[in-house]
C-alpha positions as CSV (number, residue, x, y, z in Angstrom):
1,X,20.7,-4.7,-13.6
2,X,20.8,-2.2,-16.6
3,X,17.4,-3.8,-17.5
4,X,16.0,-3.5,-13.9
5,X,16.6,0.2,-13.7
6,X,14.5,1.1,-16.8
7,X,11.4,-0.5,-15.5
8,X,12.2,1.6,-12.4
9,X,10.1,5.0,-13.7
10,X,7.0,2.9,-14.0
11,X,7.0,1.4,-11.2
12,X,8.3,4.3,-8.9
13,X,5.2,5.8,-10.3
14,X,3.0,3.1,-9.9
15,X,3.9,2.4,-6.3
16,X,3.7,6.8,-5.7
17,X,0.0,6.2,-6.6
18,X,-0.1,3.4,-4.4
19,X,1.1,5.2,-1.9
20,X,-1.4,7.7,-2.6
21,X,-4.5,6.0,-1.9
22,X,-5.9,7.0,1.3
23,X,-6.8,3.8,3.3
24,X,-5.7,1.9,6.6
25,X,-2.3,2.7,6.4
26,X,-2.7,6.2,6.2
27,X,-5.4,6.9,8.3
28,X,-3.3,4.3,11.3
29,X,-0.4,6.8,10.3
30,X,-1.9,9.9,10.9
31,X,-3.8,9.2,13.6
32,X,0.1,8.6,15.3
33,X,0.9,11.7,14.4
34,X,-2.3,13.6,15.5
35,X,-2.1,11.7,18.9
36,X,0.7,10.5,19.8
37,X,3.5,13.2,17.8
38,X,5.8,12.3,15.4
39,X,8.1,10.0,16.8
40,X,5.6,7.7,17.5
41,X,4.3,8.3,13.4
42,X,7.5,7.9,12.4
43,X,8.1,4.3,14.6
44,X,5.2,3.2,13.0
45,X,6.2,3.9,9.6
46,X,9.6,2.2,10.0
47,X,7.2,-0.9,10.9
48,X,5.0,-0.4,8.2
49,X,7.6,-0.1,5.6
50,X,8.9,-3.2,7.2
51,X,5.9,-5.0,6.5
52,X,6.3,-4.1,2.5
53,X,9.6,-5.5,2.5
54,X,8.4,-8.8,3.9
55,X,5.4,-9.2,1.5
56,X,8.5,-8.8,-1.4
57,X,10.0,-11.8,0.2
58,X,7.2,-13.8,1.2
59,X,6.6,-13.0,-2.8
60,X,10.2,-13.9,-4.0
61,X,10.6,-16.3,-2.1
62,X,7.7,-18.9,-3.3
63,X,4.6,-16.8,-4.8
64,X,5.8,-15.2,-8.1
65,X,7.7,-18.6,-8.5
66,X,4.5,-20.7,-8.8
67,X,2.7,-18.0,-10.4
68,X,5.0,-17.4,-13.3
69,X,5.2,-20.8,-14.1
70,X,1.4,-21.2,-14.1
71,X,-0.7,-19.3,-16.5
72,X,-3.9,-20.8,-14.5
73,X,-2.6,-20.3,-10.9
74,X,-1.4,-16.3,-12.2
75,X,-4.9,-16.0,-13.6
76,X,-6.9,-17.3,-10.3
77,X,-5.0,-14.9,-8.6
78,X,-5.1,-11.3,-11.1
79,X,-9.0,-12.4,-10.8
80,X,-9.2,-13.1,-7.2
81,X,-7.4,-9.6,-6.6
82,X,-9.6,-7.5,-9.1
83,X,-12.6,-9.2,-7.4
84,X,-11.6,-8.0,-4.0
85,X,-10.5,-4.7,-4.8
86,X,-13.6,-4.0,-6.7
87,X,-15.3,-5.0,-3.5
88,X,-13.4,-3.0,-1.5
89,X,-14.1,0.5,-3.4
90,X,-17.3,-0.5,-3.7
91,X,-17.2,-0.6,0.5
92,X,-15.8,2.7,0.6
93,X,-18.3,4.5,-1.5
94,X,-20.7,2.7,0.2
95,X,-19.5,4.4,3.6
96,X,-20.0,8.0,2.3
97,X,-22.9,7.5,3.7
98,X,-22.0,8.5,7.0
99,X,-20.3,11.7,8.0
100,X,-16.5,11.1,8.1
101,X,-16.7,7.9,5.3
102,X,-14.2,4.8,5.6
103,X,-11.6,7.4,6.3
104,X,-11.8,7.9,9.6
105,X,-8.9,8.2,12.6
106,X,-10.4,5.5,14.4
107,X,-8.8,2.9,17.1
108,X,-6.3,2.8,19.8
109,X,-3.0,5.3,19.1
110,X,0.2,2.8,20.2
111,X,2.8,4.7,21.6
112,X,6.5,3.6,22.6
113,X,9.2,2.4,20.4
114,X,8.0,-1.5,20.5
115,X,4.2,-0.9,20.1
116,X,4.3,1.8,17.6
117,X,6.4,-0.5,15.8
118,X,4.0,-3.3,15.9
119,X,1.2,-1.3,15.1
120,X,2.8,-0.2,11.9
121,X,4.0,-3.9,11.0
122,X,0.6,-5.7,11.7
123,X,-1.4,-2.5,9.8
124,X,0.6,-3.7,6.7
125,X,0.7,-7.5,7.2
126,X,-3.2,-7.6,7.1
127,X,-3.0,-4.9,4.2
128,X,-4.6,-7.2,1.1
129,X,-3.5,-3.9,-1.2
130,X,-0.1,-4.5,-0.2
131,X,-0.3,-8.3,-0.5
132,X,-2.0,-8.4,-3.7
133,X,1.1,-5.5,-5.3
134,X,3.5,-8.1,-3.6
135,X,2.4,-11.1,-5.3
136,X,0.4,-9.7,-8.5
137,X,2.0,-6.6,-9.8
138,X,5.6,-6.2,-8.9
139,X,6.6,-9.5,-10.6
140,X,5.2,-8.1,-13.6
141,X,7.8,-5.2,-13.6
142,X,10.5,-7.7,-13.5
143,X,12.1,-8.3,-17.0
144,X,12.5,-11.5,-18.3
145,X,15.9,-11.6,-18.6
146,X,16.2,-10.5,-14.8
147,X,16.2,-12.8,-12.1
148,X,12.8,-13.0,-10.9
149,X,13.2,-13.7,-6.8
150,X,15.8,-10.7,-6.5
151,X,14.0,-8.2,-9.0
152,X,10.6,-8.8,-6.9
153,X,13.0,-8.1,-3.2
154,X,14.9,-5.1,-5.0
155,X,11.3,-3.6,-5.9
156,X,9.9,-4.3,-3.3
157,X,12.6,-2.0,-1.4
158,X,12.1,0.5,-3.8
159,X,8.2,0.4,-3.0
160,X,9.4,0.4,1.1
161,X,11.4,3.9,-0.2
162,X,8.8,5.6,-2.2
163,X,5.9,4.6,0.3
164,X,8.0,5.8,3.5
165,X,9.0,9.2,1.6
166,X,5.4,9.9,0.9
167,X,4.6,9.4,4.4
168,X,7.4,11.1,5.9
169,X,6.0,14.2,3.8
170,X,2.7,13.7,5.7
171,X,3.9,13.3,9.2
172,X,6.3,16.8,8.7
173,X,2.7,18.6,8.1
174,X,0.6,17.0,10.0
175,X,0.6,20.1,12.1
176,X,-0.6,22.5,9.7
177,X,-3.1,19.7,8.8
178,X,-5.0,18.7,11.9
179,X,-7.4,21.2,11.4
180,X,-8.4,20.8,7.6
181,X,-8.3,17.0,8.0
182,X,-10.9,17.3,11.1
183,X,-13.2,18.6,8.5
184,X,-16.3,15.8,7.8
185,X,-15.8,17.1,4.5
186,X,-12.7,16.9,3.9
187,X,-12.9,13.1,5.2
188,X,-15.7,12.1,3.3
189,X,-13.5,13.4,0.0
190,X,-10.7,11.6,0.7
191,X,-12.8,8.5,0.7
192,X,-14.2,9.1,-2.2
193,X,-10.2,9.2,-3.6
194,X,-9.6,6.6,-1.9
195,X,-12.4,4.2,-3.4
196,X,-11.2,5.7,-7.2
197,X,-8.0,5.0,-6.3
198,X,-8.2,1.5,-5.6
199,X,-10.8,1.2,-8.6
200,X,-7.3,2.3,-10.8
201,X,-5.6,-0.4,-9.0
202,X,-8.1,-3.4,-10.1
203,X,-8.2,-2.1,-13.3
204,X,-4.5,-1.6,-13.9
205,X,-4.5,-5.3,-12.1
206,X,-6.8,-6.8,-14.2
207,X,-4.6,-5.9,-17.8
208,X,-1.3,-7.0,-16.1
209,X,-0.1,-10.0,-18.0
210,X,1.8,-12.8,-16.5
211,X,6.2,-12.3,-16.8
């Protein structure tokens, strides 16, 4: 456990600047909040965090276990990710093009306990950033002399924590934000931070060596 906790800085960091990335998640998010209020964004977060605690299962569960034992199946997969990311910014810069970019408050708001809930849960589940960080980069936090299925679920809670904070931070000034994020501008920017950001994340993906 003692060794757990020191990798916990890094990673708390690591999963912050996840977090920080502007992209389905929180456009879906705010969206909630703009339309429907905050209880419905805040349902949808409990579901979306949900969702990040699954992947860390799904991950300890099987994944990380095949992974760390192969050096080829790890490396198939680091690449596979960095490829798809790399895609994926590329997308986004590509869609500065038009007047809001990617980041956009697009689609149906879900309101109600059950499909506010969903909305966040199935915005995560078909998240590949949050799939890839599952199975890719939270194993690698886990030290070797720390069981790997229970380090990768204890993360991934941590990850669940630091996302939902973040967000919960959002939601509270959402109010005072409507206006500035209504801006073309101010969209188009945050796509443009968005596509960086996730340009950080296949780099940062693409050094990670196997546990």
């Amino acid at each position: 456990m003692v060794s757990l906790m020191k990798v916990l800085p890094a990673f708390i960091a690591t999963a912050f600047l996840l977090a920080l990335v502007p992209g389905q998640t929180v456009a879906m998010i705010l969206r909630q909040a703009i339309v429907g209020g905050t209880k419905t964004a805040y349902t949808t977060l409990v579901g979306t965090s949900s969702a990040l605690v699954f992947w860390g299962i799904a991950s300890a569960i099987g994944l990380s276990q095949i992974f760390a034992r192969s050096e080829t199946a790890y490396a198939a997969l680091k690449y596979a990710g960095v490829v798809f990311l790399t895609f994926l910014a590329l997308q986004t810069l590509w869609s500065l093009r038009k007047e809001f970019g990617k980041f956009d408050f697009e689609g149906n708001t879900k309101q109600g306990l059950g499909p506010a809930f969903r909305l966040g849960l199935v915005t995560n589940l078909t998240n590949v950033k949050a799939a890839v960080f599952a199975v890719a980069f939270i194993p690698a936090f886990v030290p070797k002399d720390f069981n790997l299925g229970w380090g990768i679920f204890s993360l991934s809670i941590v990850q669940a924590i630091v996302s939902a904070s973040w967000y919960t931070f959002l939601i509270s000034i959402i109010g005072r934000a409507t206006t500035t994020l209504a801006r073309p501008k101010v969209r188009r920017a945050l796509t443009a931070i968005s596509a960086v950001g996730i340009l950080f994340l296949a780099a940062t993906l693409l050094i990670t060596s196997p546990r």
